[in-house]
Each structure stands twice: as C-alpha cells, then as structure tokens.
C-alpha positions as CSV (number, residue, x, y, z in Angstrom):
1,X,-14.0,-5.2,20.5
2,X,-13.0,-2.5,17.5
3,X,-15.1,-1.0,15.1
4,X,-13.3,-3.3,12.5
5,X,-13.8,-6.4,14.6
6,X,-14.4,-8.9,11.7
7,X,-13.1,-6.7,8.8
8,X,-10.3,-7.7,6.6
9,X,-7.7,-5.1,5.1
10,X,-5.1,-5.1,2.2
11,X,-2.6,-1.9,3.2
12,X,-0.6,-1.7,0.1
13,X,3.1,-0.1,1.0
14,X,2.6,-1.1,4.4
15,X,6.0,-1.8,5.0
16,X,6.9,1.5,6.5
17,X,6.0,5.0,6.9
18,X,2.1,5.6,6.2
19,X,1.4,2.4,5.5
20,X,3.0,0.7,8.6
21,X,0.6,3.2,10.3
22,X,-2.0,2.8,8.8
23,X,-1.8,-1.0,9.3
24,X,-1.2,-1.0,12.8
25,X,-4.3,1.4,13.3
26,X,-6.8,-0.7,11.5
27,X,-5.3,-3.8,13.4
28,X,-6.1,-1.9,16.9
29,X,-9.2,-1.4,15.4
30,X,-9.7,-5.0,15.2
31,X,-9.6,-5.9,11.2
32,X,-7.4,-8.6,9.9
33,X,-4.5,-6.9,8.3
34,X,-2.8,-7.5,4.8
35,X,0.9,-5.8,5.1
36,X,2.1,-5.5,1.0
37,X,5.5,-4.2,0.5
38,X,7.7,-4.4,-2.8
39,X,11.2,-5.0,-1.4
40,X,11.3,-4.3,2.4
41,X,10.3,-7.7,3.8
42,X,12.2,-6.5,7.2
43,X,10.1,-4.0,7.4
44,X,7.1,-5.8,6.7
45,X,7.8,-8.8,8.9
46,X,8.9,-6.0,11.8
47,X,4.9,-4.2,11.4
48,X,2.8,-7.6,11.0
49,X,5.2,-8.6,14.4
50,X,4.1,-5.7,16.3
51,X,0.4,-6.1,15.3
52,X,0.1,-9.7,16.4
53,X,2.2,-9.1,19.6
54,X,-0.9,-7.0,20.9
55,X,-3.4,-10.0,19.7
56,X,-4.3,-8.9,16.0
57,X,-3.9,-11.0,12.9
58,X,-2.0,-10.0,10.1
59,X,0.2,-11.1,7.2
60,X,3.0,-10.3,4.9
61,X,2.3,-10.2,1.5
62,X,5.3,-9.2,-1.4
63,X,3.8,-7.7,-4.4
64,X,4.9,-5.1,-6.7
65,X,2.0,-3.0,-7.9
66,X,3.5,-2.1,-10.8
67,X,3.2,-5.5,-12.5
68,X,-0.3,-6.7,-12.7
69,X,0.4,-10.3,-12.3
70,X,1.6,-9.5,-8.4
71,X,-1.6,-7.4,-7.6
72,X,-3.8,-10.3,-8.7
73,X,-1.4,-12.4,-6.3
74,X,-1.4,-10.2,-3.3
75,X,-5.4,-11.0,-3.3
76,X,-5.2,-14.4,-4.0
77,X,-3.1,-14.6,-1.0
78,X,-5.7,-12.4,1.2
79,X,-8.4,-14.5,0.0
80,X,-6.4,-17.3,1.2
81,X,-5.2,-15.7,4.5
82,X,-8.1,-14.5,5.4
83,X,-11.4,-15.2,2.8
84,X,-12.4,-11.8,1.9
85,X,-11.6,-8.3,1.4
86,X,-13.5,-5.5,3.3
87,X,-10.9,-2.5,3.4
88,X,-7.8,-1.7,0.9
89,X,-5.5,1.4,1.4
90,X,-4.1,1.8,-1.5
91,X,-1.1,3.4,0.0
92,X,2.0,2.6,-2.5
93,X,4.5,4.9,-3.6
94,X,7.9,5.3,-4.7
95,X,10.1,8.0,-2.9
96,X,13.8,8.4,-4.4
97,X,16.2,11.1,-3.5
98,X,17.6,12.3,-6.8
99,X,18.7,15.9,-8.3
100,X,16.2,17.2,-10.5
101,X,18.5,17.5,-14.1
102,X,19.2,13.5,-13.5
103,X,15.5,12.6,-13.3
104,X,14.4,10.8,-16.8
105,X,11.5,10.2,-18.2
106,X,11.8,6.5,-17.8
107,X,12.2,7.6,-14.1
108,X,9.1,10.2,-13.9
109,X,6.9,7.5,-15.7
110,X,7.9,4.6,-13.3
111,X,6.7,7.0,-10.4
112,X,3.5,8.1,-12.0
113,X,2.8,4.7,-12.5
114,X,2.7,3.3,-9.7
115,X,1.5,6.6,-7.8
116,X,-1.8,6.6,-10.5
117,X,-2.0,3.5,-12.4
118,X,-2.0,1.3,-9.4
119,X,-5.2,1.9,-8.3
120,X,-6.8,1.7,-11.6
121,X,-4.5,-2.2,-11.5
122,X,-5.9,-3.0,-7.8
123,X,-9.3,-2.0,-8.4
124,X,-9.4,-4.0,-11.5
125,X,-8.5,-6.9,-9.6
126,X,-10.3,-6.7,-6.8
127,X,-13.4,-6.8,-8.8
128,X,-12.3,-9.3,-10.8
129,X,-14.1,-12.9,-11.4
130,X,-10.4,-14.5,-9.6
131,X,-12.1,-12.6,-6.2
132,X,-15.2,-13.7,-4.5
133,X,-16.0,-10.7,-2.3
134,X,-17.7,-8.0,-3.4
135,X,-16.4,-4.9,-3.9
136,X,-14.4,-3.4,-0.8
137,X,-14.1,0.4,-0.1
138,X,-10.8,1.8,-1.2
139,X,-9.0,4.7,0.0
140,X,-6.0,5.9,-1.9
141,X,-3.2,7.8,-0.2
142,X,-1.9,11.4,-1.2
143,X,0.8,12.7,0.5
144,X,0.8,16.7,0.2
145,X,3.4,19.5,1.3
146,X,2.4,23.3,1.6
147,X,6.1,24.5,1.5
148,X,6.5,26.3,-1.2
149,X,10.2,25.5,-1.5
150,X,11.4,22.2,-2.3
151,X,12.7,20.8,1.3
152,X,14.9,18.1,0.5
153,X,17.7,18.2,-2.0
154,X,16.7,15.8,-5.1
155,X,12.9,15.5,-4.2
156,X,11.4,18.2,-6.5
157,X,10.3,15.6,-8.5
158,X,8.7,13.4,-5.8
159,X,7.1,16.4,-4.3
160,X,5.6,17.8,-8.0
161,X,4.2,14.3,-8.3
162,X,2.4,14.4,-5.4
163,X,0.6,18.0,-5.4
C-alpha cells in the first residue's frame, strides 16, 4: 500500500513531460489519477495506459485551462470518476518554439495566462459550490533554467516567462 492509497489527483498537463511524471508517480504512490491534457489525447491515453497496466486507476480528462468553462468540467468529471479531490498539480503550460522578433503580444498574453491565471481559474473552481470536497492541497509547477544564455533557438520567450 502507497502513501496515497485512497487519495485522488487532478495532474493538469499530464499529457507529457512533467505532468506524465508526475502522474505516474502519484499513481505508484497509490492515489487515483486525473490525467488533463488540452490537445494530446495520444499522449494522454498512452500515460493513464501505463498507470493502470501496473494496477492503478486513472482517467483521461480534455480540458483547456484557459477557458473557465473546461476547468469547471475537468472536476465535474473527477467528481464523477472518482468522488473527490485530494491532490491537484497544477502542472499546465504552453511551450512553443518561436524567434523572439515574431513573438506578439497576443502570443506573450496567451502564455502568461495560462502559465498564471490558471491557477487562480482552478482554484476558483475547486472551491466552488459545483464541488463537494473540501479544499485539496495544490501544487503549482515552475519550470526554472540557470543558463544564462537562451538554449534553444525561439524559446527566449518561454524561458523569460518561466524565471
């Protein structure tokens, strides 16, 4: 028995990277596991596949964090999967490859929205009246880099959003 034997989790951008991680690591731990993603339902369906092959429960859930109409979804579906909501990783990000002097501001908002506003969104619903658990303990994810050059053509952007 896991330390989390009992516990359910929301990973949000669990699809890959991070998140997939994170998933599967909770899932060994013995929570129920919540796998968001936005588009990569291969990816997804590939990470809750390899947690319930070694005996874990899990789900795919699609919601884009950016619209606050799919965050209330993703826990109506957890509540439904599951009944409750002990853990959320509030893991989300966008990561585009892009030269610097072709980043927009429409572009820089969309990334700081999702990377910030999200967990104001999630939090908001997860406390909600639509959710009958009490409040579950929330981790959000930063990603940091001590280079102190940019690494990869086209992610200066990316990479000052994240410091």
């Amino acid at each position: 028995m896991g330390t989390l034997e009992g516990k359910v989790a929301v990973v949000t951008g669990a699809s890959k990277g991070i998140g997939a991680s994170n998933a599967t690591h909770l899932a060994e731990e013995g929570a129920a596991v919540v796998v968001n993603y936005a588009s990569s339902k291969d990816g997804a369906d590939r990470v809750v596949a390899e947690i319930v092959a070694k005996g874990g429960r899990a789900v795919a859930v699609q919601a884009d964090l950016a619209e606050a109409a799919d965050v209330d979804r993703l826990f109506a579906e957890t509540a439904r999967a599951f009944g409750r909501l002990d853990i959320l990783v509030n893991n989300a990000g966008v990561y585009e490859f892009r030269p610097l002097d072709e980043v927009t501001e429409a572009h820089v908002h969309r990334h700081f929205d999702l990377s910030a506003s999200t967990a104001i969104r999630v939090r908001r619903s997860t406390g909600s009246s639509s959710c009958s658990w009490p409040r579950a303990s929330q981790t959000r994810m930063w990603t940091t880099r001590t280079e102190t050059s940019v690494p990869w053509p086209g992610s200066g952007e990316t990479l000052a959003r994240k410091r």
